[in-house]
C-alpha positions in Angstrom: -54.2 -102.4 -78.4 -56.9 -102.1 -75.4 -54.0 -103.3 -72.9 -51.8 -101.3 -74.1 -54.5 -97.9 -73.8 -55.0 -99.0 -70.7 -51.7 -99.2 -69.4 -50.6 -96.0 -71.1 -54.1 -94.4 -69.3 -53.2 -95.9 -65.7 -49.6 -94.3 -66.5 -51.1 -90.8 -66.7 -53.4 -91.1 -64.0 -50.4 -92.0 -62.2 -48.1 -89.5 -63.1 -51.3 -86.8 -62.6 -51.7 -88.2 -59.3 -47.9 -87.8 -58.5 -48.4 -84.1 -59.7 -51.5 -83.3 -57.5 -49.8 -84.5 -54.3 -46.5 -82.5 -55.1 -48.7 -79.0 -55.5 -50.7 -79.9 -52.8 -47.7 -80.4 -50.5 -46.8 -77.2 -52.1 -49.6 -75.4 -51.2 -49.4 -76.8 -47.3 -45.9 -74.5 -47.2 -47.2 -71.9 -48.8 -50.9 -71.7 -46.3 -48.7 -72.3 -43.3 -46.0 -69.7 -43.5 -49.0 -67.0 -44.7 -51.9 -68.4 -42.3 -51.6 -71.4 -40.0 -54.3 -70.4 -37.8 -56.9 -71.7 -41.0 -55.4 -75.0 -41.0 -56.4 -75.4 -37.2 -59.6 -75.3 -38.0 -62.0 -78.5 -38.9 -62.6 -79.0 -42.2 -60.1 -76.4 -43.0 -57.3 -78.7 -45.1 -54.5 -77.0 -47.6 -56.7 -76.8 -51.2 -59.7 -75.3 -49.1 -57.0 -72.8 -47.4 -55.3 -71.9 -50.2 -59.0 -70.8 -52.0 -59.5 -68.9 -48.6 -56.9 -67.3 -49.0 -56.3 -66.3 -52.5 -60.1 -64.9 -52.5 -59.1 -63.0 -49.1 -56.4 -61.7 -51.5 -54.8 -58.8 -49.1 -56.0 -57.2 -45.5 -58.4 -54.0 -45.9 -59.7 -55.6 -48.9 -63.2 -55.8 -47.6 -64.8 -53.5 -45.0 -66.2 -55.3 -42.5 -67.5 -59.4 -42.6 -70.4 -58.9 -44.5 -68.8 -57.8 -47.1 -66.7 -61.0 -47.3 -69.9 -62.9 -46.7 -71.2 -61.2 -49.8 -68.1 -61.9 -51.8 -68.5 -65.6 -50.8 -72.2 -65.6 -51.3 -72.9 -66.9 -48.4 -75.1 -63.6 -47.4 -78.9 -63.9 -46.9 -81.1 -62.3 -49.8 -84.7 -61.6 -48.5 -87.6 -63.7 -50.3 -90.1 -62.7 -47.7 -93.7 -62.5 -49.4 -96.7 -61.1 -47.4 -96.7 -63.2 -44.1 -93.8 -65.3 -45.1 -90.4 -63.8 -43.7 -87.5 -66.0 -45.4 -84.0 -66.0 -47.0 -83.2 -67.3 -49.9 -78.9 -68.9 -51.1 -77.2 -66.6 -52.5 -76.0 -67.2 -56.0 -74.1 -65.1 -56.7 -70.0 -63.9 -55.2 -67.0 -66.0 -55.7 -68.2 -69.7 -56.6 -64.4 -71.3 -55.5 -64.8 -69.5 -52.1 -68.3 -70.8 -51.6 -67.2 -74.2 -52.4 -64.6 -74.0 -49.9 -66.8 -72.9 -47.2 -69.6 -75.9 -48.8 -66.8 -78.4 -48.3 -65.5 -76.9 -44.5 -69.8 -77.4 -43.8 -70.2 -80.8 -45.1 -67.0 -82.1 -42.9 -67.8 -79.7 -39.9 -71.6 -81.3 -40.0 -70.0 -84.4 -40.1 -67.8 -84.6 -37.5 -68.4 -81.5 -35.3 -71.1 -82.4 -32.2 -71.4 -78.4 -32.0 -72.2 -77.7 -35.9 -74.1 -81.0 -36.0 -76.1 -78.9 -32.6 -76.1 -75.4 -34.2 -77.9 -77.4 -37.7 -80.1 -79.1 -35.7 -81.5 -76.5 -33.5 -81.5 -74.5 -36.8 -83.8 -76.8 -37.9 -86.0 -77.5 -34.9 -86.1 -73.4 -35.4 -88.3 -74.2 -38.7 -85.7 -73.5 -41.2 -84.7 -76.4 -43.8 -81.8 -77.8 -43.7 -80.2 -76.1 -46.9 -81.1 -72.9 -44.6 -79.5 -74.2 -41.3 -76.3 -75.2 -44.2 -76.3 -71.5 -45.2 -76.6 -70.3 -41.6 -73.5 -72.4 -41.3 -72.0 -71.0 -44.2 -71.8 -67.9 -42.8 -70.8 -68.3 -39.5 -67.7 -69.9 -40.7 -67.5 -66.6 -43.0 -67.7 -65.4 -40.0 -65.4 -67.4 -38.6 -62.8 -67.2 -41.3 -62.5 -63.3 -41.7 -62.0 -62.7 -37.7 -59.0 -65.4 -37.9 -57.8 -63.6 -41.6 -58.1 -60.0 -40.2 -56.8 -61.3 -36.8 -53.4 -62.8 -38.0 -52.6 -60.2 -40.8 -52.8 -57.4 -37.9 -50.9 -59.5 -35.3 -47.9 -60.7 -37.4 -47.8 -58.7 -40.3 -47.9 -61.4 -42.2 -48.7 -60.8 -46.3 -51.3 -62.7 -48.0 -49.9 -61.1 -51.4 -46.8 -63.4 -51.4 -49.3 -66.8 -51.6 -51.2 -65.2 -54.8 -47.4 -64.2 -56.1 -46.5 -67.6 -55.5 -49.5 -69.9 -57.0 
């Protein structure tokens, strides 16, 4: 009875597996007809676009960047005390958006010379490294809304029909 629970488990994770790479590939359609430009970017791949993208929902949704960075939570709250001037994570905004951007962060400081650059000099600034992460955070907000606002005003494109579709 254990082999055959076994087998009968590996057949489900199989068939799961089989299932997660179909959507996925599904999801690679659907990010590069609405927004190809994200997938250019390190760190960027179709799960963490998709999230982008269904959190940026439509164009004129948010104001200006800082609003987006609020929605993600990846916007500074002040924790200064007396002497002390300091930020504090935000924990707070859309948690799937700011774990896409946590994922796109670990990869870019990983892999990119520049981020692994802008963290340390972050640091040798005095901050800790979970600050010089949420620094990062937010510039690829940043980042992400000029290349979202960018491409929906250039060709017309419709963020609506990726929400429709998932």
């Amino acid at each position: 009875m254990t082999v055959r629970a076994l087998r009968s488990t590996a057949q489900r994770i199989q068939a799961l597996q089989a299932e997660a790479k179909e959507l996925e590939g599904e999801m690679l359609l659907l990010v590069r007809e609405v927004a190809p430009e994200l997938l250019d970017l390190l760190g960027v791949g179709s799960i963490t676009a998709t999230q982008i993208l269904v959190s940026w929902s439509h164009p004129g949704r948010f104001r200006s960047e800082a609003a987006f960075a609020s929605f993600a939570g990846v916007s500074p709250i002040p924790a200064s005390s007396g002497l002390i001037n300091r930020h504090r994570l935000n924990r707070s905004g859309d948690r799937q958006l700011n774990r896409a951007l946590h994922t796109i962060s670990l990869i870019r400081m990983r892999l990119d010379p520049t981020t692994k650059a802008y963290v340390a000099r972050r640091v040798a600034e005095g901050k800790t490294s979970r600050d010089a992460q949420r620094c990062l955070k937010r510039t690829i907000c940043r980042q992400l809304f000029k290349i979202l606002e960018h491409s929906d005003r250039e060709t017309g494109t419709n963020s609506e029909n990726l929400v429709h579709a998932a």
